[in-house]
C-alpha positions in Angstrom: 8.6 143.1 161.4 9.0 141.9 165.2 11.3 139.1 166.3 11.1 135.4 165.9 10.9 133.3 169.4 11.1 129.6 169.4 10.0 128.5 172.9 11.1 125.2 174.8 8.5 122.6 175.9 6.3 123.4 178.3 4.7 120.9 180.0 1.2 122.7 181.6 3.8 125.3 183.4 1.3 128.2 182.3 3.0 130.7 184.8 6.5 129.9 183.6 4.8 130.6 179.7 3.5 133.8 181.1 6.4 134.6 183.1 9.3 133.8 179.5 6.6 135.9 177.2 7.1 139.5 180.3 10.4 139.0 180.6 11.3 138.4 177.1 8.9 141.1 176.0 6.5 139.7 173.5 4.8 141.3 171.2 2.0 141.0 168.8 4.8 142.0 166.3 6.9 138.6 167.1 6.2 135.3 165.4 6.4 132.7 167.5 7.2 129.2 167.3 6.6 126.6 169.7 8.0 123.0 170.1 5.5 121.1 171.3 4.8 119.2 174.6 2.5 121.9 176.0 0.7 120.0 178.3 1.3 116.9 181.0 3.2 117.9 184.1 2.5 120.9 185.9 -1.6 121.8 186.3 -2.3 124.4 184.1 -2.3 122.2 180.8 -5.7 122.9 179.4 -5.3 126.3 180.6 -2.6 126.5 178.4 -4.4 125.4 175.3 -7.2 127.9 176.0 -4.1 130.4 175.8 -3.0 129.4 172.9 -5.9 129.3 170.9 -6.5 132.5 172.0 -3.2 133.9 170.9 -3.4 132.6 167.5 -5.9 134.6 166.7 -3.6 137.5 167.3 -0.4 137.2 165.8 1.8 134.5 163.9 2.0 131.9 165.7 3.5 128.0 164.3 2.4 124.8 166.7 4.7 121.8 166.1 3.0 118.7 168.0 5.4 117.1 170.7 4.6 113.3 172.1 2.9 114.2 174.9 0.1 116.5 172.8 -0.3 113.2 170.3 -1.0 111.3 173.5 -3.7 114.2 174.5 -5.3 114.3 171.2 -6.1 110.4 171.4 -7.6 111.5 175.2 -9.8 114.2 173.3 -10.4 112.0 170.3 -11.6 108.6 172.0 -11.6 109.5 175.8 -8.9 106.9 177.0 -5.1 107.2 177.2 -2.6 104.5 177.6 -1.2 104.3 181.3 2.4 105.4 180.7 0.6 108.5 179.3 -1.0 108.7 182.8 2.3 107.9 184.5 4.2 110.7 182.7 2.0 113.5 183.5 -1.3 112.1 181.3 -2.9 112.2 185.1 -2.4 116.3 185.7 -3.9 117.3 182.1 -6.7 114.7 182.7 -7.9 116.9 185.7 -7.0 120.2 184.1 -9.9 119.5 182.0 -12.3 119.0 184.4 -15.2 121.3 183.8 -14.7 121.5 180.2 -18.0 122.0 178.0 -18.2 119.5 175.2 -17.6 122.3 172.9 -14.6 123.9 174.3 -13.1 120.1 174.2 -13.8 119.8 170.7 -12.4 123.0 170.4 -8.6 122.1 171.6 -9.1 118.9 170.3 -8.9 120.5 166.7 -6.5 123.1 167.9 -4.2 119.5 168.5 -5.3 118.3 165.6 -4.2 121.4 163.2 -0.4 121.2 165.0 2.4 120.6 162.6 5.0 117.7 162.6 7.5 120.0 161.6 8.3 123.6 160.1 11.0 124.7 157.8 11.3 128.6 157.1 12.4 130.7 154.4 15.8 130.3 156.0 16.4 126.4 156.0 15.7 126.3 159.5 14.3 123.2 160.4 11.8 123.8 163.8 10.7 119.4 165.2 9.8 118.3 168.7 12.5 115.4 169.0 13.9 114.7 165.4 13.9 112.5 162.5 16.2 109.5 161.3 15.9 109.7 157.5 19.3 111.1 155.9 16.6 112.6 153.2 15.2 114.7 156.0 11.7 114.9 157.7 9.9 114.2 154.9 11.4 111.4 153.7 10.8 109.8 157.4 9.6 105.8 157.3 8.0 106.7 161.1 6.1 109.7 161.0 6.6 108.8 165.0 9.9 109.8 164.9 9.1 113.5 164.5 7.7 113.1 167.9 10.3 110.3 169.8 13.3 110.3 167.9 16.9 111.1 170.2 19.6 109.7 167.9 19.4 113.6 166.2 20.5 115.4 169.6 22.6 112.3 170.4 24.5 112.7 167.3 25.0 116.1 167.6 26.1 116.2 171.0 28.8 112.9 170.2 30.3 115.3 167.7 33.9 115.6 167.2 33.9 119.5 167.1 36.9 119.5 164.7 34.7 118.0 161.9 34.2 120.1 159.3 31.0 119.9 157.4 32.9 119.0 153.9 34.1 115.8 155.7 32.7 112.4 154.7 32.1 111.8 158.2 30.2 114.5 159.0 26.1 113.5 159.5 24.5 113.9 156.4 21.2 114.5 158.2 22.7 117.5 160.0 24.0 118.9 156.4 19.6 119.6 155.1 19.8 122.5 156.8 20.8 125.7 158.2 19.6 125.1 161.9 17.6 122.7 163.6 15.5 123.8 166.7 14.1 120.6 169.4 12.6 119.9 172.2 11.9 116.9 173.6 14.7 115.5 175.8 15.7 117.7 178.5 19.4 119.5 178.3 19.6 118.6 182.2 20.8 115.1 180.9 24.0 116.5 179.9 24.9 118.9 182.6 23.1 122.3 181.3 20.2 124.3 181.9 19.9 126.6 179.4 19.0 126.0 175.4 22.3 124.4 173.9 23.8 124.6 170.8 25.7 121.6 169.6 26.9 121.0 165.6 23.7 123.3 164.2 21.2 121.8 166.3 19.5 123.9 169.3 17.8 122.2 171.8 15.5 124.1 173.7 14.1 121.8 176.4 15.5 123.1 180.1 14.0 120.5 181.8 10.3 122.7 182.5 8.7 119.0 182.9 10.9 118.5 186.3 13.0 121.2 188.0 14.5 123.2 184.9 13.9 126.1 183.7 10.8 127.3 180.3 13.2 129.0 177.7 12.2 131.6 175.0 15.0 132.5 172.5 15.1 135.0 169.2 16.4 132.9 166.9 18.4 135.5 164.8 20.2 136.9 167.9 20.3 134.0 170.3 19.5 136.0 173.0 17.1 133.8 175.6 15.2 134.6 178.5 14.2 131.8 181.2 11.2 131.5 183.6 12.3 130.5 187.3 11.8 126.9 188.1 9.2 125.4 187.7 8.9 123.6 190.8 9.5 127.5 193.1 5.6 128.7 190.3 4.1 125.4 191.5 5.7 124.6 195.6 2.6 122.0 196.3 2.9 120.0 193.3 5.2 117.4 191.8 5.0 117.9 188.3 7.2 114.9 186.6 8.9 114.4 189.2 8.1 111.4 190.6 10.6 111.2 193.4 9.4 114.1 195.4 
């Protein structure tokens, strides 16, 4: 049995994915498990679906779908997306896919369309793009959107008196369900940090890929992470999310 990697949102940074996967020294052996928001950004994002496909047909591999591949799969699915998709890095995976045969769309579009909202393992480890509100858990969510949006999980966990024992009454119940929870989805730049953070049981694994952070790859048994370099040195002529360069 190889390793278990969760990797970080990636946001069409193909040569940071490549880059995380040498230096962290994947295998065929290692399961991997990704959080979702593979494309919109940098300019590789249907290049990155083409990888992926591709690599699930050679070792375990678990696709949890982040906001930004929900808003892809309506582009595949009806040929439109809503302008704040466009805005947010909608524009760069539009043109990625210029080229594409009819059949090779169809093809990622039920590649998106087989992604998970969420994984739990033999462990209790809970692996979601952004989170869920229901004290009951994921599958007791109201807003199946919420696997995708949600920010009050992270928020709580990082507002966290670290004294609070987990047999307190105060302590979150949705934060008791299970061992570890592994996200994405909002960017660990916003609270001073640039590599995956740990905070309560909760693991956030977006470094900021999207804007001028960092792709992470971690082994979830021994922590150990590696990091690409930034994204913006693999891509110098473009902006990726960054909208104020």
């Amino acid at each position: 049995m190889g390793r278990t990697l969760v990797i970080g949102d990636i946001h069409g940074g193909f040569k940071a994915l490549k880059q995380v996967f040498e230096r962290a020294g994947v295998t065929e052996d290692d399961q991997l498990i990704f959080l979702g928001d593979y494309v919109d950004g940098w300019s590789e994002s249907s290049q990155i679906i083409r990888f992926l496909i591709e690599l699930s047909g050679k070792q375990r591999c678990i696709f949890i779908k982040g906001n930004h591949d929900a808003w892809c799969e309506d582009w595949l699915s009806f040929g439109g997306g809503p302008d704040v998709w466009l805005f947010n890095g909608g524009k760069s995976t539009v043109e990625s896919y210029n080229g594409y045969s009819s059949e090779e769309l169809d093809l990622h579009l039920e590649f998106f369309q087989r992604m998970k909202n969420y994984h739990v393992d033999e462990n209790n480890r809970l692996f979601i793009h952004a989170g869920y509100s229901s004290m009951h858990g994921p599958e007791k969510e109201v807003y199946s959107s919420n696997y995708r949006w949600d920010r009050t999980l992270w928020e709580t966990a990082v507002a966290m008196d670290k004294k609070l024992q987990r047999n307190s009454q105060l302590y979150p119940k949705r934060l008791l369900l299970y061992h570890e929870i592994y996200i994405g989805h909002t960017p660990t730049q916003d609270i001073g940090i640039s590599h995956p953070v740990n905070k309560a049981n909760v693991w956030n694994m977006d470094t900021g890929a999207a804007y001028r952070g960092f792709l992470s790859i971690m082994d979830i048994d021994t922590k150990e992470f590696w990091q690409s370099d930034p994204l913006p040195a693999l891509y110098p002529q473009e902006r990726g999310r960054n909208n104020d360069i």
